[in-house]
N, C-alpha and C positions, 0 to 999 in steps of 0.2 A: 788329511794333508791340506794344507795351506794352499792356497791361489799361489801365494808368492814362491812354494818350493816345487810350483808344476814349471819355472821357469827355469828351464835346465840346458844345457848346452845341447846342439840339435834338434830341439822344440821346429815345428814347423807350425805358423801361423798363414791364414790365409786370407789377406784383406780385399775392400774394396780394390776394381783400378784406378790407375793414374798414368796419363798420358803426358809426357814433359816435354812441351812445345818448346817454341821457339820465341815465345814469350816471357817462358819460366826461365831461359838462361838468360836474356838480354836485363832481366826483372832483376835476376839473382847476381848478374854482376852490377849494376849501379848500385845495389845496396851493400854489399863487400868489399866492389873495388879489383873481383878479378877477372880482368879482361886479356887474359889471355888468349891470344888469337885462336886457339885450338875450340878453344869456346863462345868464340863472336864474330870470328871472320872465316866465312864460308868458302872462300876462294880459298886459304890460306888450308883449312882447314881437309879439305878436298885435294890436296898434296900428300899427305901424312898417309900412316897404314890404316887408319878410321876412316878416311875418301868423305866424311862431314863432320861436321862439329860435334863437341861430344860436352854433357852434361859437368858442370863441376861435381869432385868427391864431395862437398857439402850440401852441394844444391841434392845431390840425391839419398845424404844421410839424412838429411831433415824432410825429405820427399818420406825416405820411410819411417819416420818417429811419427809422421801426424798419420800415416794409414796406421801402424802398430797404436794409434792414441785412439784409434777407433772401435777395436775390436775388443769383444770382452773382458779375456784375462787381464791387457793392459790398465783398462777403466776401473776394472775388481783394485788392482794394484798401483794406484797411483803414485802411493807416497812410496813406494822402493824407488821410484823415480826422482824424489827430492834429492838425493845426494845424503 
């Protein structure tokens, strides 16, 4: 079997952690552009049923491509990753 057919739907992988401050959303909206209050204003955010700010869906898709860019089978398999 190939590296690349061990990646199969329900694979559990288990990476480094990663902590996503309050650095990495103010970071992750100036370079995007989404400053949606839910994601940059603490007051505002502290109203909603999350009671604080909550990560953008990209900032945490690409949170997990570079832990998954770390772990073996990823690195075995890169170029499935070209597209």
């Amino acid at each position: 079997m190939t590296h690349v057919q061990q990646l199969v739907k329900g694979l559990v992988v288990t990476t480094e952690r990663r902590t996503v401050l309050d650095y990495d959303l103010v970071l992750f909206a100036g370079l995007t552009g989404e400053f949606h209050p839910l994601h940059v204003d603490e007051i505002y955010a502290s109203q909603t049923t999350f009671k604080k700010r909550v990560a953008q869906g990209l900032l945490v898709l690409s949170l997990c491509q570079g832990l998954l860019s770390m772990t073996e089978i990823i690195r075995k398999n890169n170029k499935a990753l070209l597209g």
